[in-house]
C-alpha positions in Angstrom: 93.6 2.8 -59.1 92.5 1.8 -62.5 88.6 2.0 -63.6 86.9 -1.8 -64.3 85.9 -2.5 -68.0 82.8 -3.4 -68.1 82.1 -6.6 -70.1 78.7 -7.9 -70.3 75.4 -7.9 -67.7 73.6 -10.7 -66.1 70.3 -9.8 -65.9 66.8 -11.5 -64.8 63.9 -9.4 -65.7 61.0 -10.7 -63.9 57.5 -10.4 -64.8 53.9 -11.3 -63.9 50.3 -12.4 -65.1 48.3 -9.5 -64.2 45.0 -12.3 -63.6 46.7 -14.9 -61.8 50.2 -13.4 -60.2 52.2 -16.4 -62.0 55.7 -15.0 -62.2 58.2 -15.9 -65.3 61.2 -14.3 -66.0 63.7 -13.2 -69.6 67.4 -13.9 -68.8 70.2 -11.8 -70.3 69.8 -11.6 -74.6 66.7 -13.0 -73.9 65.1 -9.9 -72.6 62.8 -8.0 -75.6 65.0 -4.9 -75.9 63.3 -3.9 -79.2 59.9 -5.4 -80.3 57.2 -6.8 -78.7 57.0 -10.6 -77.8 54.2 -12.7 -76.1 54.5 -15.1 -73.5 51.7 -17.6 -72.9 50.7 -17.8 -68.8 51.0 -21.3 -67.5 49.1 -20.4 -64.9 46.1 -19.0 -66.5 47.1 -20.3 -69.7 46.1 -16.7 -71.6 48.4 -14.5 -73.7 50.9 -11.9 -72.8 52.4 -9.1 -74.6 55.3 -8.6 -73.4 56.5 -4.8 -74.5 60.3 -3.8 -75.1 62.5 -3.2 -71.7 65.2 -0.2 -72.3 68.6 -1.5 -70.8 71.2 1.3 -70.5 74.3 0.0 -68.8 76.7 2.8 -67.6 79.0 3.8 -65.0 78.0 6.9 -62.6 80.8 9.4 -62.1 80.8 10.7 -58.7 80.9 14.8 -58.8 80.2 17.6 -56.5 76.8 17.4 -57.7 75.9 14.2 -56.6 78.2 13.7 -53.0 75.2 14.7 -51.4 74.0 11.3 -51.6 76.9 10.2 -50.0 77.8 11.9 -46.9 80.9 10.5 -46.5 82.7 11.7 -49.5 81.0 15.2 -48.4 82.8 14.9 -45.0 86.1 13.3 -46.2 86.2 16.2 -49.0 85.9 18.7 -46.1 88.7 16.9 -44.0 91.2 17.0 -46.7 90.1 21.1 -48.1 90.7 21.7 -44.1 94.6 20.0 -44.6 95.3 22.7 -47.3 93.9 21.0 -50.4 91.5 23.1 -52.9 88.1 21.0 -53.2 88.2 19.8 -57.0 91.6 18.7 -55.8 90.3 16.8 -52.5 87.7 15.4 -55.1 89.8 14.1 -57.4 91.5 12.2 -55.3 88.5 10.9 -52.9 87.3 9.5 -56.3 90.1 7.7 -57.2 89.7 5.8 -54.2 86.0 5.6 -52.9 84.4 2.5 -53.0 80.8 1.2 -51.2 81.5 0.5 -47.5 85.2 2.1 -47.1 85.5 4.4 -43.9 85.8 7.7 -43.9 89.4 7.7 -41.4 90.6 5.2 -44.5 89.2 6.9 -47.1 91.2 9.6 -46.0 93.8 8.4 -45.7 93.9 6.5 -49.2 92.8 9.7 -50.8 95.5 11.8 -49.5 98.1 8.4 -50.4 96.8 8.9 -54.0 98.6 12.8 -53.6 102.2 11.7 -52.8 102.5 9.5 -55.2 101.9 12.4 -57.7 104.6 13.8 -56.6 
């Protein structure tokens, strides 16, 4: 399975008046990502500064360190190490695979797919 490309965000940073709760919002490029802008309340009708927001867009890798968020890769890795696989093996192929909401019997058995056709 091939990885996505990522290609650009959509992104609606909301904010509010701390004296009145009036809620307005940046879209996308029009978030401050590097200076300071001010926004003018209409609900109050008083000045806001409005500081930079930091936008980091990346892809997570999933490792050994971090499965123990996600108990089923921890128990689908120990399914496939107890069919005769070593576990960076069983991992490299779970994470081929693993996507949000995928069982763990199909997760399986995709993962261990992903093996014969290395051969």
């Amino acid at each position: 399975m091939k990885n996505a490309e990522f290609l650009e965000y959509d992104i609606k940073a909301h904010l509010k008046c701390p004296d009145c709760n009036t809620v307005f919002y940046y879209v996308n490029y029009d978030i401050p990502t590097h200076v300071s802008t001010y926004h003018v309340c209409k609900g109050c009708e008083k000045p806001l500064l409005v500081r930079p927001l930091s936008i980091d867009v990346k892809f997570a890798r999933l490792t050994s360190k971090t499965t123990s968020n996600y108990p089923i890769i921890d128990k689908a890795c120990k399914a496939i190490v107890s069919k005769g696989f070593g576990k960076k093996e069983a991992m490299a192929m779970i994470e081929s695979v693993y996507y949000e909401g995928l069982s763990l019997p199909e997760l399986i058995k995709k993962a261990i797919s992903t093996y014969d056709r290395k051969e």
